[in-house]
KOLMI-520539 format. One line per 5 residues: number of its first residue (from 0); their letters; for each residue x, z, y of N, C-alpha, C. Coordinates in steps of 0.02 Angstrom, whole numbers. Each point is the difference from the previous one (the first is absolute). Example, Ala and Ser with C-alpha at 12.3 -4.5 7.8 and 13.67 -1.06 7.14 Angstrom:
0) as) 660/390/-284/-45/0/59/45/0/60 ~ -18/-36/53/42/3/59/-39/37/55 .
END
This chain:
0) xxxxx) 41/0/-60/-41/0/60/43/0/64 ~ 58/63/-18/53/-49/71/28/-33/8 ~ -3/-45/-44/42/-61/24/-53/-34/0 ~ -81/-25/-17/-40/-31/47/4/15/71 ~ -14/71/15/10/23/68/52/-23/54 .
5) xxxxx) 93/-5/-32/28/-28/38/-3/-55/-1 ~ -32/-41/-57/-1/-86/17/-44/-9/64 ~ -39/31/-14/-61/2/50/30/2/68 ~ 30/53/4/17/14/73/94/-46/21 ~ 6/-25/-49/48/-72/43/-46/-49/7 .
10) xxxxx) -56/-16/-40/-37/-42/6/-25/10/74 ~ -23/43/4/-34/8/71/47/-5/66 ~ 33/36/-22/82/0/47/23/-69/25 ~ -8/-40/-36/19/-57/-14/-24/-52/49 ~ -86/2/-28/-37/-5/42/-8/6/85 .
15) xxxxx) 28/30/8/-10/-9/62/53/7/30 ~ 70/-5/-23/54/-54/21/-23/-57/10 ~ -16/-47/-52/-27/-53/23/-48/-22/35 ~ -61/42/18/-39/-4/62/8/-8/55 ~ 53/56/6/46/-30/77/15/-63/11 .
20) xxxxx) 33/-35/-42/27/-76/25/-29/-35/16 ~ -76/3/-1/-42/-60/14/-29/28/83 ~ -19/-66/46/-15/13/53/-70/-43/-6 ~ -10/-42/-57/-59/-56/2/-33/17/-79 ~ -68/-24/-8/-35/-3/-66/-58/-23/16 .
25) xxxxx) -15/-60/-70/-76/-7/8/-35/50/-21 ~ -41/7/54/-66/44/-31/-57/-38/-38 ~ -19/27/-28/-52/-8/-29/-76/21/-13 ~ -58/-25/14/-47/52/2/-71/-47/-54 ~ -33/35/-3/-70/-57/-34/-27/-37/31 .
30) xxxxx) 9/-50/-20/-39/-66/69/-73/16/-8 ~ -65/-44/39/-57/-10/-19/-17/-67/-29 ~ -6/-11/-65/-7/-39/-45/50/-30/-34 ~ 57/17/47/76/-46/-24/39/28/-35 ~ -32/88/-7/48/40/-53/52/5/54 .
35) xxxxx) 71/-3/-13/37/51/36/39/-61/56 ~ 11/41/44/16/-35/61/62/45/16 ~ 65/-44/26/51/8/0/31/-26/52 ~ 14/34/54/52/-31/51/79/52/31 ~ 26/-46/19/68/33/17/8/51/88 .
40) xxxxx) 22/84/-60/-16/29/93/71/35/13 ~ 33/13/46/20/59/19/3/53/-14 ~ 48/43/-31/-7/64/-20/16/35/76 ~ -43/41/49/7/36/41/59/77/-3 ~ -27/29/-72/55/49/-22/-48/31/-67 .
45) xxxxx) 68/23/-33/-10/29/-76/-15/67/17 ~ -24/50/-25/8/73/-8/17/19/-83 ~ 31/71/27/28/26/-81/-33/19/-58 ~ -81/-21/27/-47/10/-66/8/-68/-37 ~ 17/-47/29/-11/-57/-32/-41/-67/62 .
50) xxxxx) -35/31/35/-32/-2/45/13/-84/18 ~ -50/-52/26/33/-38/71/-35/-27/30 ~ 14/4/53/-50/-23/67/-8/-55/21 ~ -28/-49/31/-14/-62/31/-48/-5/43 ~ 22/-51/44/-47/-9/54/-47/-52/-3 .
55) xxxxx) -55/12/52/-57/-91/-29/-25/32/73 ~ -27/-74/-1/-69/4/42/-68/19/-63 ~ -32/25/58/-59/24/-37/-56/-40/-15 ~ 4/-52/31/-55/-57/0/47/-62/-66 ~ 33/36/-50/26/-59/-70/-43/21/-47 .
60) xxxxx) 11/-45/-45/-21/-12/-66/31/65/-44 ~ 39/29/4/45/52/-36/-40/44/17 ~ -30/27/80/5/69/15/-83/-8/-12 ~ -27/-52/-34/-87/-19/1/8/9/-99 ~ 43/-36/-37/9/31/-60/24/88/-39 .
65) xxxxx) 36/13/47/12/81/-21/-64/24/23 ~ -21/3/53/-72/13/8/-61/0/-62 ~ 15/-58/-37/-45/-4/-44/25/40/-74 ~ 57/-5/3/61/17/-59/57/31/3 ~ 8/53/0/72/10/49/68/33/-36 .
70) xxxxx) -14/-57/-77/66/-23/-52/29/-25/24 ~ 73/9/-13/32/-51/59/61/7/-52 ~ 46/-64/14/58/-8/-40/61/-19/53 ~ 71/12/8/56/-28/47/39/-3/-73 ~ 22/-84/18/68/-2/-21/41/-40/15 .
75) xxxxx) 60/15/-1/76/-23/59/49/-6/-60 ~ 30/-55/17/62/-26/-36/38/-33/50 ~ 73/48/2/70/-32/29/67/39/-55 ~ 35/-62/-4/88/18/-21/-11/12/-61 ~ -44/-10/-60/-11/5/-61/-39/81/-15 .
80) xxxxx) -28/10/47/-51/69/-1/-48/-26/14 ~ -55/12/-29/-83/-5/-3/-15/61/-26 ~ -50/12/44/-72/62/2/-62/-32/6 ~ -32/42/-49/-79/9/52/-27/68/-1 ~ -49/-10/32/-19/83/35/-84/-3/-14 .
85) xxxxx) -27/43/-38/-66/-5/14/-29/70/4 ~ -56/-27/40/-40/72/8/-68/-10/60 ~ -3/52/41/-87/-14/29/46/-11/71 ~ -22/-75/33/-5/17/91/-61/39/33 ~ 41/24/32/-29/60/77/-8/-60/42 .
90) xxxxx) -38/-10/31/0/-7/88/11/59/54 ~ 32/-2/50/-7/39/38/21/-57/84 ~ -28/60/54/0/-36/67/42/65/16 ~ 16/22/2/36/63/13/72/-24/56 ~ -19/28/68/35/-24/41/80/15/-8 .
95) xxxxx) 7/65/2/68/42/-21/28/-38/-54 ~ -21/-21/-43/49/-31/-63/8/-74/44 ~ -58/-26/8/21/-69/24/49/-6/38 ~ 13/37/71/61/15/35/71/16/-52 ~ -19/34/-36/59/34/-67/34/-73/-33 .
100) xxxxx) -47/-61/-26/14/-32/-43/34/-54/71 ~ -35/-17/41/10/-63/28/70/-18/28 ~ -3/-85/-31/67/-24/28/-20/-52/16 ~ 51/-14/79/-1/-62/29/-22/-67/-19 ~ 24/-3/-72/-10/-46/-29/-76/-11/-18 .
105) xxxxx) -43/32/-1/-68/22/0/-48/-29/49 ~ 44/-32/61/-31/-36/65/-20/-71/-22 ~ 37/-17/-42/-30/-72/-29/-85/-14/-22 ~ -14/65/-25/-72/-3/-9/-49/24/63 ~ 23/67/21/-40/39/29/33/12/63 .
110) xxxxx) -46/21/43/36/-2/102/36/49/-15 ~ -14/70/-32/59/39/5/-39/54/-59 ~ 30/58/12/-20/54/-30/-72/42/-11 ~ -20/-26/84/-59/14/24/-51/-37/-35 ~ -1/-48/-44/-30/-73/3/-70/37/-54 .
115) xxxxx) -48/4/29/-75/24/-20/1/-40/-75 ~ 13/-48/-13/-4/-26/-57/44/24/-56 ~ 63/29/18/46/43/-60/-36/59/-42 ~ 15/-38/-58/-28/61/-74/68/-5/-42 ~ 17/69/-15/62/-12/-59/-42/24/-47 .
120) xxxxx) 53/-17/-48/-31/-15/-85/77/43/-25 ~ -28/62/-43/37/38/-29/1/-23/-89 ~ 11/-20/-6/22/-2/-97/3/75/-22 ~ -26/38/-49/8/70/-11/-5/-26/-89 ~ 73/27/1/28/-33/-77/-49/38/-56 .
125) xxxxx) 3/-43/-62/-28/41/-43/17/5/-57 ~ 69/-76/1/50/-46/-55/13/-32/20 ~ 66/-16/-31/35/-49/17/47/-19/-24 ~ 24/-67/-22/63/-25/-50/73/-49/54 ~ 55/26/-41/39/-30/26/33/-37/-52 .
130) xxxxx) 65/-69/27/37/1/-15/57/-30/27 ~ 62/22/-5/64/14/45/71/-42/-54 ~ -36/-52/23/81/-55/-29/49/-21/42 ~ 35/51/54/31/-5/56/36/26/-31 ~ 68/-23/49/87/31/-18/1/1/-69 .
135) xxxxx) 26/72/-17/27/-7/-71/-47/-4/-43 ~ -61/29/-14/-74/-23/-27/46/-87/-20 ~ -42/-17/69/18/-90/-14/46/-29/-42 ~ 64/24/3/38/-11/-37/0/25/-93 ~ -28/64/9/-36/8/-76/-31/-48/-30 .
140) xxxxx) -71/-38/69/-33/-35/-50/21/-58/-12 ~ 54/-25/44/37/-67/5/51/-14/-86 ~ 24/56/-24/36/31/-60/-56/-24/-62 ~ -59/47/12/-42/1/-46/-35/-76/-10 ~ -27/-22/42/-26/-63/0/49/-43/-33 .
145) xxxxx) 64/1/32/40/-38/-53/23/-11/-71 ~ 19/64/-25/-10/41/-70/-70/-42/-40 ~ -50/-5/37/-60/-24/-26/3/-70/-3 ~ 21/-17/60/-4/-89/-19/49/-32/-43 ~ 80/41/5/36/-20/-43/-24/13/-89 .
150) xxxxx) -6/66/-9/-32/1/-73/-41/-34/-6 ~ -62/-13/24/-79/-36/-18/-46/72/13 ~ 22/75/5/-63/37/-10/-23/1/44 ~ -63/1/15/-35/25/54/5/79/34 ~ -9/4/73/0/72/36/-45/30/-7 .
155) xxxxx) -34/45/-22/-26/42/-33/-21/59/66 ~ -68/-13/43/-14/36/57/24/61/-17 ~ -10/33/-48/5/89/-23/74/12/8 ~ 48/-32/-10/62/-11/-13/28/-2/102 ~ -21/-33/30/8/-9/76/-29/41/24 .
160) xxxxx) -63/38/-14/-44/23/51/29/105/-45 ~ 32/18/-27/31/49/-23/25/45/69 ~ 40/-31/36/28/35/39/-24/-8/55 ~ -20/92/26/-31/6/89/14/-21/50 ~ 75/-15/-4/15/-36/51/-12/-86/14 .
165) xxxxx) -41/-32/-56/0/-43/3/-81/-31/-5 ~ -19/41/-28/-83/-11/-2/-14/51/-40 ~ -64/45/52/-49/48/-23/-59/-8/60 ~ -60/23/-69/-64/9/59/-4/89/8 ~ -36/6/68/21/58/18/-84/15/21 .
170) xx) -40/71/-8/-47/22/6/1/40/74 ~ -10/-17/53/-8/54/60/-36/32/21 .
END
């Protein structure tokens, strides 16, 4: 049982090393009739629950689907790391955070901070899977993959997905 426990907790550990690196992810939410609808946002900022924030106008399709549904999925891939994140979006208008989150870069959509139309969208994790084929990872699987193509055997997910640092799903 403790060594589930510590897998667990590099797993998680782990986890959100790699959360940090990303500044972008599609979100994802339930379309109306189209099933799931998916576009590319801005990560505003992570928190240490797992947490992440984004900004919208309030008059989209996203902030009119969590409304109806408010499953929501992010996932971001850079440098041979991929995540996704799932769990329930929040809306909130909450002035103090909006000031908290906002960056310049944020003027492209909206007049400013003030802008009556800003709703952020919190992700509040509930699971989530990674996997981290960066640096030496990468080079593991660069080894292994080869081993495989040279013999003929096939890679064997259970065999790759073994080690936390390289892929685990994590319960938050």
């Amino acid at each position: 049982m403790a060594n589930e426990k510590t897998t667990h907790d590099k797993a998680e550990q782990h986890f959100f090393e790699v959360l940090k690196g990303f500044d972008q992810a599609m979100l994802i939410t339930h379309g109306s009739g189209i099933g799931f609808h998916a576009r590319p946002m801005a990560i505003a900022k992570t928190e240490t629950d797992g947490g992440i924030w984004f900004i919208s106008g309030g008059d989209t399709s996203k902030v009119d689907e969590l409304k109806q549904d408010s499953a929501i999925l992010a996932v971001m891939q850079k440098g041979g790391k991929t995540l996704s994140v799932g769990g329930r979006g929040e809306l909130s208008r909450d002035k103090a955070k909006i000031a908290e989150l906002w960056k310049e870069t944020f003027r492209a959509w909206f007049k400013g901070k003030d802008d009556p139309n800003i709703v952020l969208i919190r992700l509040n994790p509930t699971e989530a899977e990674y996997w981290d084929n960066s640096g030496l990872q990468g080079l593991k699987f660069a080894l292994k993959f080869a081993q495989a193509y040279v013999s003929g055997k096939n890679l064997r997910n259970d065999e790759m997905n073994a080690d936390p640092e390289v892929h685990a799903k994590v319960s938050l």
